[in-house]
C-alpha distance (Angstrom), angle and dihedral (degrees) to the residues before:
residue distance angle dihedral
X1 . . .
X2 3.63 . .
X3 3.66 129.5 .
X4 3.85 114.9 -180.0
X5 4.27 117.7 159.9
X6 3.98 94.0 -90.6
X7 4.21 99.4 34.6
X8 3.40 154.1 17.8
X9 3.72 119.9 -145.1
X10 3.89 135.4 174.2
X11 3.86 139.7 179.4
X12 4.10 113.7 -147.6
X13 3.30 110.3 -164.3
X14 4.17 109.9 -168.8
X15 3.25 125.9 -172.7
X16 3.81 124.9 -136.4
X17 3.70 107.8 170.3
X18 3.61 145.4 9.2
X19 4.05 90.3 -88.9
X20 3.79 104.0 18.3
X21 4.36 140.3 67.1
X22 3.73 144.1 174.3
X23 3.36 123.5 -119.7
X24 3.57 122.9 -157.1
X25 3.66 131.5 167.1
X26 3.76 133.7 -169.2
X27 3.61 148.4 167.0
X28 4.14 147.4 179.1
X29 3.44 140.4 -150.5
X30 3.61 132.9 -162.9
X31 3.48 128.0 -80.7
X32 3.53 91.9 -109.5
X33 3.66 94.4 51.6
X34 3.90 100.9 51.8
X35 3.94 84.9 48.9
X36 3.34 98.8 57.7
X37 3.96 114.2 103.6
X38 3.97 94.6 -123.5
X39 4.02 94.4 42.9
X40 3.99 93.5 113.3
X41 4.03 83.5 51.1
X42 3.40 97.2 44.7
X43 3.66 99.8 41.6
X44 4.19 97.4 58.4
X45 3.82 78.7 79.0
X46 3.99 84.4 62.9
X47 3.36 93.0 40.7
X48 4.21 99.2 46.6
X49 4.04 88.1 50.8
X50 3.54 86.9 48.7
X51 3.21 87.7 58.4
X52 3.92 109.0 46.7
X53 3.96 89.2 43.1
X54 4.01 100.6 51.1
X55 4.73 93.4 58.8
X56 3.63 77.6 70.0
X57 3.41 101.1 53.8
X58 3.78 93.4 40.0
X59 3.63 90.6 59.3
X60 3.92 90.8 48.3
X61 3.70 86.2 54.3
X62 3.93 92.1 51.3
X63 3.35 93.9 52.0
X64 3.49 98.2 48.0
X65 4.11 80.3 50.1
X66 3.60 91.0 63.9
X67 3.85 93.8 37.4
X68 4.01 86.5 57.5
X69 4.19 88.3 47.3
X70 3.93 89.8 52.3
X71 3.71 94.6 82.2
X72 3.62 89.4 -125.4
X73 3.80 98.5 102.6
X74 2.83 130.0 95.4
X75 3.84 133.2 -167.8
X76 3.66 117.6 -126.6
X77 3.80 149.1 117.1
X78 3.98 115.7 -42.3
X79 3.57 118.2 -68.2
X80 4.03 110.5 -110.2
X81 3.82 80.6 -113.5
X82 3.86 96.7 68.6
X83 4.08 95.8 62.8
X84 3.82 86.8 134.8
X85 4.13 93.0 50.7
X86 4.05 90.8 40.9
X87 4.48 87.5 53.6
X88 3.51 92.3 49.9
X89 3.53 98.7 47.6
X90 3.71 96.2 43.7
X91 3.90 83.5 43.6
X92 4.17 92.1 60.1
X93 3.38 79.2 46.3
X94 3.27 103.9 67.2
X95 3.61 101.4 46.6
X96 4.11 92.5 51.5
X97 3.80 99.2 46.0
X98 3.54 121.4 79.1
């Protein structure tokens, strides 16, 4: 997810078998942005650094595909490395469970 002052954008990456995910990717804009006459024009900006930024993150993804098919992962709690992933998680969390 990516939250900048015009935008939000996010890459899901699901997986759906041992060798094979689905990649989706998504974004909004204000009200006030999409209503404005030149939005389309304005938003192919969005749309072309959308682009060049997500090939990175599909590699990432592939890698960690193969990483997960060595047989040397294991599942398990976070890694005290992901702090950052463990916050936001518990922070959706919190505003979904009673």
């Amino acid at each position: 997810i990516v939250f900048t002052q015009d935008c939000i954008w996010w890459q899901d990456i699901k997986p759906v078998s041992v060798n094979r995910s689905i990649n989706s990717l998504g974004g909004c804009f204000p009200r006030s942005s999409v209503a404005l006459s030149q939005f389309e024009a304005a938003a192919q900006a969005f749309y072309d650094r959308w682009s060049s930024a997500t090939p990175e993150d599909n590699e990432i993804a592939e890698a960690q595909q193969q990483g997960h098919g060595s047989g040397l992962s294991l599942p398990g709690r976070f890694s005290p490395r992901e702090h950052c992933v463990h916050a936001l998680n518990n922070w959706v969390l919190d505003r979904v469970l009673d």
